[in-house]
C-alpha positions as CSV (number, residue, x, y, z in Angstrom):
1,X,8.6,34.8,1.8
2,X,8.7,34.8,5.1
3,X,12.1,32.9,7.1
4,X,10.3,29.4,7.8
5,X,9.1,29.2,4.2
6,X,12.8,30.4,2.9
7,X,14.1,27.7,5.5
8,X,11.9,24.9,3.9
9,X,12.4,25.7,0.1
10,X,16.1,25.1,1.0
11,X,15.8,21.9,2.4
12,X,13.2,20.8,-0.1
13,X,15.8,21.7,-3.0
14,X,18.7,20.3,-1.3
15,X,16.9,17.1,-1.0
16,X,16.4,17.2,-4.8
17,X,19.4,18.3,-6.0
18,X,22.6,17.2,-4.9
19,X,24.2,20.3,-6.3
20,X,21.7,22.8,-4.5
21,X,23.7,24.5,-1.5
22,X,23.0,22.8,1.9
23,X,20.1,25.2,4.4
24,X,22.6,28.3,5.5
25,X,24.2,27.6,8.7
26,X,24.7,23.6,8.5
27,X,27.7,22.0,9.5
28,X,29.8,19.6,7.6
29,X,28.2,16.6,10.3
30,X,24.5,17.7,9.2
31,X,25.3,17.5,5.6
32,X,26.5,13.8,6.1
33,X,23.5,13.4,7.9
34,X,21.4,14.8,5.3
35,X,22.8,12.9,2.9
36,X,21.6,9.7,4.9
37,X,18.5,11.4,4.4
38,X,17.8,12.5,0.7
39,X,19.2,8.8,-0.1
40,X,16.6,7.6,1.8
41,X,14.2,9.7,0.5
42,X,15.1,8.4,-3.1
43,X,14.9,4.5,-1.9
44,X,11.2,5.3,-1.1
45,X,10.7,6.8,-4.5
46,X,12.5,4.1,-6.3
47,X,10.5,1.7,-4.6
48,X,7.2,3.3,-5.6
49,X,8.4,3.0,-9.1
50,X,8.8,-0.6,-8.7
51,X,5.5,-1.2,-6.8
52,X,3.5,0.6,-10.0
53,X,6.2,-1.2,-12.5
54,X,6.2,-4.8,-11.6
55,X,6.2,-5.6,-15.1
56,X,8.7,-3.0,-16.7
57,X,11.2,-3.8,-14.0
58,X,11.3,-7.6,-15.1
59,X,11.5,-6.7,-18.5
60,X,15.0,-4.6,-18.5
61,X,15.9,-6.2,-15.1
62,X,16.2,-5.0,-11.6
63,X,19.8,-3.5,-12.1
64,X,19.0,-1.3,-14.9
65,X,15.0,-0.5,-14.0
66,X,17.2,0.9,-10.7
67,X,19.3,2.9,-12.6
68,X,16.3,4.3,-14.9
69,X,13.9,4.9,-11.5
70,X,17.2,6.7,-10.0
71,X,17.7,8.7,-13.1
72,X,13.8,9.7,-13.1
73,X,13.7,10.6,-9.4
74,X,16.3,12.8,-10.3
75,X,15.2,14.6,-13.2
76,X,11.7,14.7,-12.6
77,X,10.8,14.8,-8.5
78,X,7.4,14.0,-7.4
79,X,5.0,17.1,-6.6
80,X,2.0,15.4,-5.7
81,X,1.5,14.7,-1.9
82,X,1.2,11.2,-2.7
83,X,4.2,8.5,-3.7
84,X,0.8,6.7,-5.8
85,X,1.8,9.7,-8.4
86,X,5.9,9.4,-8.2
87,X,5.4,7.4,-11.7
88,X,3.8,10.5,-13.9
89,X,6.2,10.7,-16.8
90,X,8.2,7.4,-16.4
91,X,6.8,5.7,-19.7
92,X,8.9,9.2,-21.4
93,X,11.5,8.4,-19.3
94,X,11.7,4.7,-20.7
95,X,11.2,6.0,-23.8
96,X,14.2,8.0,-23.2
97,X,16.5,5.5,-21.6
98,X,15.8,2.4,-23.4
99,X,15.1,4.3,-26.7
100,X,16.7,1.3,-28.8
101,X,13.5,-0.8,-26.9
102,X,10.6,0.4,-27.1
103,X,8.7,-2.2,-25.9
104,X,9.8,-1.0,-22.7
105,X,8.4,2.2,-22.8
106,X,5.3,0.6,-24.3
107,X,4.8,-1.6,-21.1
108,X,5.6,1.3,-18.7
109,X,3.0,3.4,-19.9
110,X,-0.2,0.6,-20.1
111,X,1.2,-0.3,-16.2
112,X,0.7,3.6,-15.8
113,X,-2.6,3.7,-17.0
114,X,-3.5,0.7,-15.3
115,X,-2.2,2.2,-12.2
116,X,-4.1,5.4,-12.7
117,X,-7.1,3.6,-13.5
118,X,-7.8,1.9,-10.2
119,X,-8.3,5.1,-8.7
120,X,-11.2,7.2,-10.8
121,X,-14.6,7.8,-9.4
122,X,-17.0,4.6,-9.8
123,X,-19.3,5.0,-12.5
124,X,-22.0,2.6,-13.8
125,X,-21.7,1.6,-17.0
126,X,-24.5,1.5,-19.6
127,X,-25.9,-1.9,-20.2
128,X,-26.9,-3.8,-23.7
129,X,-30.4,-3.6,-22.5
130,X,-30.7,0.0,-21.5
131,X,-28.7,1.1,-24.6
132,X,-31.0,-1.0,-26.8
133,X,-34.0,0.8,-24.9
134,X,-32.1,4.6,-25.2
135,X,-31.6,3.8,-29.0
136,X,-34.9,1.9,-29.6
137,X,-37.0,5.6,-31.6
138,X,-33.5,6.7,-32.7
139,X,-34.2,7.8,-36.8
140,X,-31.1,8.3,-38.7
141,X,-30.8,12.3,-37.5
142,X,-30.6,11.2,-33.9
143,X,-27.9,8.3,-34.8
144,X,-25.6,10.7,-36.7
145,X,-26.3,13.1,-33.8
146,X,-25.2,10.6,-30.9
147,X,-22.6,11.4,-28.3
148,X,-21.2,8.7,-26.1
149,X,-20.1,9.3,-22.4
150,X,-17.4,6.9,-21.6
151,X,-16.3,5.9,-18.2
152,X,-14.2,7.6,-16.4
153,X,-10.2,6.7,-17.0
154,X,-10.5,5.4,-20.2
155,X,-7.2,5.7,-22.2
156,X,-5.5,4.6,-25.5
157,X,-1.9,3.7,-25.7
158,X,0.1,3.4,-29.0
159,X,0.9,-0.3,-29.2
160,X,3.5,-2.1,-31.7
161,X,3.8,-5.0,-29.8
162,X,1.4,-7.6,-28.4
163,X,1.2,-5.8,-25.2
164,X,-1.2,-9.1,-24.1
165,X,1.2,-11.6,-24.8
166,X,4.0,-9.7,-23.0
167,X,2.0,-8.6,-19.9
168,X,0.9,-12.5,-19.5
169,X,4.3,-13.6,-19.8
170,X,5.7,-11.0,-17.1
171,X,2.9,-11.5,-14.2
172,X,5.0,-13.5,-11.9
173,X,8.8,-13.1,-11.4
174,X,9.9,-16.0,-12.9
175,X,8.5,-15.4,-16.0
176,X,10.4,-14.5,-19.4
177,X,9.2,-12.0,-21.3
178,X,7.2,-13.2,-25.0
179,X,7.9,-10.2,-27.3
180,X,6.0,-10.1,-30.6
181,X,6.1,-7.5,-32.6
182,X,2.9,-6.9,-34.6
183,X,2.2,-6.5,-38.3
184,X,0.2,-3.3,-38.0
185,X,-0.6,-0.8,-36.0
186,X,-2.3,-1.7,-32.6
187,X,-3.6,0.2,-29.5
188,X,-4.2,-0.9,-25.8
189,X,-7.5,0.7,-24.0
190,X,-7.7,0.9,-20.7
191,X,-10.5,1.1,-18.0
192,X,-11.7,-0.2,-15.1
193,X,-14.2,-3.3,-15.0
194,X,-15.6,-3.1,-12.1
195,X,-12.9,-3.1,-9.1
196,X,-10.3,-4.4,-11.3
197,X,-8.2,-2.4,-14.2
198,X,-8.4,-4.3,-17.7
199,X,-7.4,-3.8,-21.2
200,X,-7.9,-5.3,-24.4
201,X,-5.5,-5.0,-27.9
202,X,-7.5,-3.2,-30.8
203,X,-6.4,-2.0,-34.1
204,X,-5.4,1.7,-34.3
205,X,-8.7,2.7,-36.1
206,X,-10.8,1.7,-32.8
207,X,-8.7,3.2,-30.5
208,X,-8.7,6.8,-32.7
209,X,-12.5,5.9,-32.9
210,X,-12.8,5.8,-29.1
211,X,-11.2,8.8,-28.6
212,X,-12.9,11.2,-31.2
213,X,-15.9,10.2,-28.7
214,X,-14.0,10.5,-26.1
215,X,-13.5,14.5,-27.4
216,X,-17.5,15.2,-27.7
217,X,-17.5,14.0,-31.6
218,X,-21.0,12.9,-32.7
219,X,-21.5,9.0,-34.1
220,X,-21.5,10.8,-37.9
221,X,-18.3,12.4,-37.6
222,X,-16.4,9.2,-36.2
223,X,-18.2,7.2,-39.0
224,X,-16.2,10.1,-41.5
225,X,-12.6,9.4,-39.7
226,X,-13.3,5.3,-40.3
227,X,-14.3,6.2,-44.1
228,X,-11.2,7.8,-44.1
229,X,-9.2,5.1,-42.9
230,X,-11.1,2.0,-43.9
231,X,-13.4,2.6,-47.0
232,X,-16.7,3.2,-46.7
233,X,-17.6,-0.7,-47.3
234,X,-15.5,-1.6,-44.5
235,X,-16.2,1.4,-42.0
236,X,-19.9,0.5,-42.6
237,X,-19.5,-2.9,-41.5
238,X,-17.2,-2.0,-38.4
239,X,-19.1,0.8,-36.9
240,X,-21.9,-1.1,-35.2
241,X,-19.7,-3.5,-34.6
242,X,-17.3,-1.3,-32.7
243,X,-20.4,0.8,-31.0
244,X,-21.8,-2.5,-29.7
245,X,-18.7,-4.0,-28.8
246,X,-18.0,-1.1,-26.4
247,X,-21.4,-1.0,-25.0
248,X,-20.6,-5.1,-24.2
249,X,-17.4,-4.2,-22.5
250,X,-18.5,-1.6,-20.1
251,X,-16.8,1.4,-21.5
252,X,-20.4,3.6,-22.1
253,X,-21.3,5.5,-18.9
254,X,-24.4,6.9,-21.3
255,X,-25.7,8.7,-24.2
256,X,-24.4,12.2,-24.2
């Protein structure tokens, strides 16, 4: 490593770590000064976190969302060129801080994925139309065969709480958070409609559904996992359902 390099790895992990020993040959004024400057540096972080957390930060407050953004900033600092990614890994950091709430954690991660959303590659989803037309000769070999494309940045999150009630109730700053626990178990999915992230509350079995396809699984073997979980009566009668639902909201790029 040459003496620039070991130079710069010093001041990067001095900035990082308060406990890291200050570049060789700095005086007592230039580690005052520096100390001007990691704070600084950690303002800007912190107030990245609370530009991508709007919502999480009114739910716990600003005092302690400072205190949890201080804590991540710490523990885990940023390596991506950009402050867009200085949230990777907060939702776990909620999770970890505010572990008697997790509703918390639960709203940090769908603002994360609705964050991360917003900046995938456009795609064109699959219409009703043209999926009607790709299916329209499909015998019962090609429909246990099919394979789904989705669009780019769809995710599922693990939701025990009506995540649309609360993120309603949170949009502006005077609002007060509505926290309803539900009765069974939920998930949030995630795209992009267009210009603008969206996301919709489904029950568990969809959003295990949606990603199984999501994997490369074929139409047959998600059709088993709902069996599994519903009964074949019921998985019968919610598989089109769900297929065509999907295809409706724009989450089919195409047929694989």
């Amino acid at each position: 490593m040459s003496a620039l390099a070991q130079r710069q790895a010093a001041f990067l992990g001095a900035i990082l770590d308060e406990a890291a020993p200050l570049p060789a040959g700095w005086k007592a004024s230039q580690g005052r000064g520096f100390a001007i400057y990691r704070n600084n540096y950690r303002s800007a972080l912190i107030e990245a976190l609370r530009s991508t957390f709007e919502r999480t930060e009114r739910l716990v407050g600003e005092a302690a969302f400072r205190q949890a953004a201080a804590h991540h900033c710490i523990a885990h600092p940023p390596s991506s060129w950009t402050l867009d990614l200085a949230g990777a890994g907060f939702p776990e950091t909620c999770a970890e801080l505010f572990a008697n709430d997790p509703d918390v954690a639960e709203l940090a991660a769908l603002e994360w994925a609705m964050h991360t959303v917003f900046v995938v590659r456009d795609a064109q989803a699959l219409g009703v139309a043209e999926f009607g037309t790709a299916c329209a000769g499909f015998g019962e070999a090609d429909w246990e065969g099919l394979r789904l494309s989705l669009v780019p940045g769809v995710s599922v999150l693990e939701a025990s709480f009506d995540l649309v009630r609360l993120w309603s109730s949170l949009a502006s700053e005077e609002g007060e958070a509505d926290l309803a626990a539900l009765e069974s178990a939920h998930c949030a999915i995630v795209w992009r409609e267009g210009e603008r992230p969206v996301f919709v509350l489904r029950p568990a079995w969809e959003g295990a559904a949606l990603l199984a396809f999501q994997r490369g699984a074929t139409f047959a073997e998600v059709c088993a996992g709902l069996v599994d979980t519903l009964g074949e009566d019921a998985a019968i009668a919610e598989a089109g359902a769900m297929l065509a639902r999907w295809v409706g909201e724009g989450l089919v790029e195409q047929l694989a």
